[in-house]
Every structure is written in structure tokens, then in C-alpha cells.
C-alpha positions in Angstrom: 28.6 -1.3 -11.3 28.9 -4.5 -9.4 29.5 -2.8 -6.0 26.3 -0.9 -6.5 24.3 -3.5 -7.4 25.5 -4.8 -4.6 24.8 -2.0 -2.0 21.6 -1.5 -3.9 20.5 -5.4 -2.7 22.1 -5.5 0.4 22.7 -2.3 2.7 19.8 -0.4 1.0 17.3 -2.8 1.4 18.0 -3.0 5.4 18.3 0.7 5.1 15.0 1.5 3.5 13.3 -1.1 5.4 14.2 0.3 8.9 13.0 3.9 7.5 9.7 2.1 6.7 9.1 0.4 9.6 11.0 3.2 11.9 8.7 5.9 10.1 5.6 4.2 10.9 6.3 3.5 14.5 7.3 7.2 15.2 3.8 8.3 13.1 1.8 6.0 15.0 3.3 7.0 18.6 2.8 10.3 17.2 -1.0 10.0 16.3 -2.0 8.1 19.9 0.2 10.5 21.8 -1.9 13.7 20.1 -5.0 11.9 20.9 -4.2 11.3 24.7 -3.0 15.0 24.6 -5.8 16.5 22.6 -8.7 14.2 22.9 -7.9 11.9 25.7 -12.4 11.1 26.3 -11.8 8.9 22.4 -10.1 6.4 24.8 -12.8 5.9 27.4 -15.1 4.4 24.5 -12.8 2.6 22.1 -13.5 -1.5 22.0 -11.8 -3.7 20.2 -15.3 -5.3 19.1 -16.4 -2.4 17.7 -13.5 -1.7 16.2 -12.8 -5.1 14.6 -16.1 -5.3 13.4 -15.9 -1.9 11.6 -12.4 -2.4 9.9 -14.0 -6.2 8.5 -17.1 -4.6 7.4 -15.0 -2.5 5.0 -13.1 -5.2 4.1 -15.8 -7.0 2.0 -16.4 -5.9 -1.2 -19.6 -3.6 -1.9 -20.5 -4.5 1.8 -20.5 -0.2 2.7 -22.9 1.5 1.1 -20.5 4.3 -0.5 -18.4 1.5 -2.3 -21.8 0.6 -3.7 -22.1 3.8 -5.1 -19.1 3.9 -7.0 -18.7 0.1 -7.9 -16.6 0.6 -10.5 -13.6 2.6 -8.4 -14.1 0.6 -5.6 -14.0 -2.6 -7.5 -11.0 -1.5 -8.8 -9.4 0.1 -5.7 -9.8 -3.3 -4.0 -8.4 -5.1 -6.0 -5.5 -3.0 -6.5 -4.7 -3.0 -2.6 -5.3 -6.5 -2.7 -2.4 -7.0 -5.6 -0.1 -4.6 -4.0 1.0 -6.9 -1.2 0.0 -9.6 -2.8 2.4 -9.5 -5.6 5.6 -8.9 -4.7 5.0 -10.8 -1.1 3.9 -14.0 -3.8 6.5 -13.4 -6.6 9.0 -16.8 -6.3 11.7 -14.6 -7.2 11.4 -12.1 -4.4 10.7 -15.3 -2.1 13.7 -16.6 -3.4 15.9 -13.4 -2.3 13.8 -13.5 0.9 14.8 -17.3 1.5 18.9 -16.3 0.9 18.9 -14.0 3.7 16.5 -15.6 6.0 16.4 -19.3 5.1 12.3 -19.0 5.3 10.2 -19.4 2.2 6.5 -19.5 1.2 4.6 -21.0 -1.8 5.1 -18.7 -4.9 2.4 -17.7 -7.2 2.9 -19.2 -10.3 5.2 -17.2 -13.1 2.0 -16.6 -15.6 -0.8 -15.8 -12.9 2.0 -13.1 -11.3 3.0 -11.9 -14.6 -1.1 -11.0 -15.6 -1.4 -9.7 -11.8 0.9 -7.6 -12.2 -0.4 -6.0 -15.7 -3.8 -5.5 -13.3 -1.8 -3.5 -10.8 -0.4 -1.7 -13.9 -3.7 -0.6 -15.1 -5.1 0.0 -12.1 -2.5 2.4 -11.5 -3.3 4.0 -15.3 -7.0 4.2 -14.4 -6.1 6.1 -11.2 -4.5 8.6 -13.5 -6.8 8.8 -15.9 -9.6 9.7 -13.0 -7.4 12.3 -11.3 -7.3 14.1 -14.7 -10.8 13.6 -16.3 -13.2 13.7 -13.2 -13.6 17.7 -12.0 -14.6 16.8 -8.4 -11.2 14.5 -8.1 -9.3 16.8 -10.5 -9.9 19.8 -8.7 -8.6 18.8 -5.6 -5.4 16.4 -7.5 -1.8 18.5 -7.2 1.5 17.0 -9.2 2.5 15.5 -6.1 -0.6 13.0 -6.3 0.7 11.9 -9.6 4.0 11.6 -8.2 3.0 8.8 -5.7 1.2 7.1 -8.4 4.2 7.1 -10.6 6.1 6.0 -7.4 4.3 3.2 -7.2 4.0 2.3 -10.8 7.7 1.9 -11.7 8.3 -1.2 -9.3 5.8 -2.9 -10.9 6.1 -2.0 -14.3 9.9 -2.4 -14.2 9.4 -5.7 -12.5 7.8 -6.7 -15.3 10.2 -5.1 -17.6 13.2 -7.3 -16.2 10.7 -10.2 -16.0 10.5 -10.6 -19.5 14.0 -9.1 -20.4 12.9 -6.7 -23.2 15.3 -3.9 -23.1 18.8 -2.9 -20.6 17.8 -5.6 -18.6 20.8 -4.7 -16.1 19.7 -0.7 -15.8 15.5 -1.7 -15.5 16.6 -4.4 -12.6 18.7 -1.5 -10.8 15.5 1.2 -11.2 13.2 -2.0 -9.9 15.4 -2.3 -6.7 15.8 1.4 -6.4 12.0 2.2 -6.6 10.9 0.1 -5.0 13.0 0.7 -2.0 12.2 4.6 -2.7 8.3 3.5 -2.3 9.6 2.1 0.9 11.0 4.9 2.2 8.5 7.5 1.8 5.4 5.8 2.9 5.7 7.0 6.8 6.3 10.4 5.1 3.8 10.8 2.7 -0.3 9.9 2.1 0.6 6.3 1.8 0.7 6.3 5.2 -3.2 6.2 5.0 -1.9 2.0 5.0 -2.0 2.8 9.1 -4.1 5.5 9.5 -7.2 3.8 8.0 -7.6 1.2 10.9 -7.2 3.9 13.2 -9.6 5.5 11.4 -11.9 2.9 10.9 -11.4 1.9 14.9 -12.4 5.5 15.5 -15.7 5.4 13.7 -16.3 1.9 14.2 -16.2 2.5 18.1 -18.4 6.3 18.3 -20.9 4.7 15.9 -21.2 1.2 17.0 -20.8 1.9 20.7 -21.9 5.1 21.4 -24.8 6.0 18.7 -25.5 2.1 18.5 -25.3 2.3 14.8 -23.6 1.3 11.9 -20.8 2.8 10.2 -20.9 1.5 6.8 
């Protein structure tokens, strides 16, 4: 059990880590080589003003007028995005792991604010499942997979908590923390949550045909 523990929290993590950050790199070459291929005229109109000020435009809260329309998802989906780099980037004992490899550490949140962050990630995550089930328009177009990646992304947190508090099999809920969350890791290139790089693309995109071209605004 030891040895794997051990594998778990030292070749695994290097392992998932270069499939993350190898994944993304090959999807990103991938999405600007099919653009110079496909639709090479996108270039010729693409500024780094436009873009910038579209991708910080959506990064207000409210500031588009669709997240006004659905305040309460949106509230919710911003913070959630918010919490789920803030957390475990934060958490003094992941800094702590982070500092033993790399001798470079960061203030930590504090124990109790990360520990009632972390039951908001929780129940954002709940409240995303709850929608996919109970509203039609999101329901009809939700497949098991979507559930899936919620539960993907639930189980580092919620086991994270779990060992925090040492309830129950603390040993077994600490090796299914580090496993999913190097399993989250691993299939983000591969799966929707790559939408983590495709939305500044995406907001680039718009933010540079609406602003620059039409002279308009995108959000």
C-alpha cells in the first residue's frame, strides 16, 4: 500500500500533469492550425485590443447581458470557476506538497475559509445536477457523460474534504482524492473541460469580428 501511495504522489502526479499540459498544447496547435487551413481571412482581423477587451468584459459579473438574464446560474457558475482554481491552488496543504518538491510557496487560505469554500464548490457542483435533470431545455440536450464530468469533478473536492476532517477510511478517501484528481487532470485536453482554452479563443474570436469589424459590442 505504501509503494502506491507513493507512485500515486510522485510519478502520477508528473504523469498526469504532462498529459494535461501536453493535451492542451496539441489541442491548441490543433485549433490555430485548422483555422489557418480552413479559415485563414479570421487572422487578417484579430487584435489583441479587441480581444482583451472582450474576454474582460465577460469576466465581470452581470457585465453581459445574457448573464443578466439568468443571474442566478451565472452567479453561481462564477463563482464556481472562481473556487475551482482558487481552492486547491490556496489550500496550505497542497502548497505545502507544492513547496517539498519545488521549494516555492504562496500564502494559504485559512483552514476554516477553505473548508466553507469548498462546501460552495460542492453545491455548486449539486446545483449543476440538479439543472441538467429538472430544466427541459438543459435536460434535453444532457447525456450520462455530462454527469460524468460533474461527478469527475466533484470527488476531488468532496473527498478533499472527506480526509480534511478525517471522518471515515481516511487512508482509502486520501488515495481516491489523489487519484481523482489527477484523473480530472488527465482528461481535460480530452473532454468539454477543455472549453477552459477554447473560451478565450472564443471570446478573442467574437471580441475581434464584433468590435473590429461590425464596430459593436459583444456582450
Amino acid at each position: 500500500m505504501n509503494s502506491f501511495i507513493a507512485f500515486i504522489m510522485g510519478p502520477m502526479v508528473w504523469i498526469s500533469v504532462i498529459i494535461f499540459l501536453g493535451g492542451l498544447t496539441f489541442k491548441l496547435v490543433g485549433i490555430l492550425s485548422a483555422v489557418r487551413q480552413k479559415e485563414p481571412y479570421i487572422y487578417s482581423y484579430v487584435t489583441l485590443k479587441h480581444s482583451l477587451r472582450s474576454i474582460g468584459a465577460w469576466m465581470i459579473p452581470f457585465f453581459p447581458r445574457s448573464a443578466r438574464m439568468s443571474p442566478i446560474y451565472y452567479g453561481i457558475s462564477y463563482l464556481f470557476h472562481i473556487l475551482l482554481f482558487l481552492v486547491p491552488l490556496f489550500l496550505a496543504s497542497h502548497i505545502v506538497l507544492i513547496n517539498e518538491a519545488f521549494q516555492i510557496s504562496w500564502p494559504a487560505l485559512n483552514d476554516f475559509v477553505a473548508d466553507g469554500l469548498t462546501v460552495v464548490v460542492i453545491a455548486a457542483l449539486i446545483f449543476f445536477i440538479f439543472r441538467r435533470a429538472m430544466v427541459p431545455e438543459v435536460k434535453y440536450l444532457t447525456g450520462a457523460m455530462d454527469y460524468i464530468l460533474i461527478l469527475v469533478v466533484l470527488l476531488p473536492f468532496l473527498t478533499g474534504f472527506l480526509a480534511y476532517h478525517q471522518w471515515i477510511a481516511y487512508q482509502w478517501i486520501t488515495v481516491i482524492h489523489i487519484l481523482s484528481g489527477e484523473l480530472m487532470l488527465i482528461i481535460i485536453p480530452f473532454s468539454r473541460f477543455s472549453h477552459m482554452l477554447n473560451a478565450p479563443l472564443t471570446r478573442a474570436y467574437m471580441g475581434s469580428e464584433f468590435g473590429h469589424v461590425r464596430q459593436a459590442r459583444d456582450w
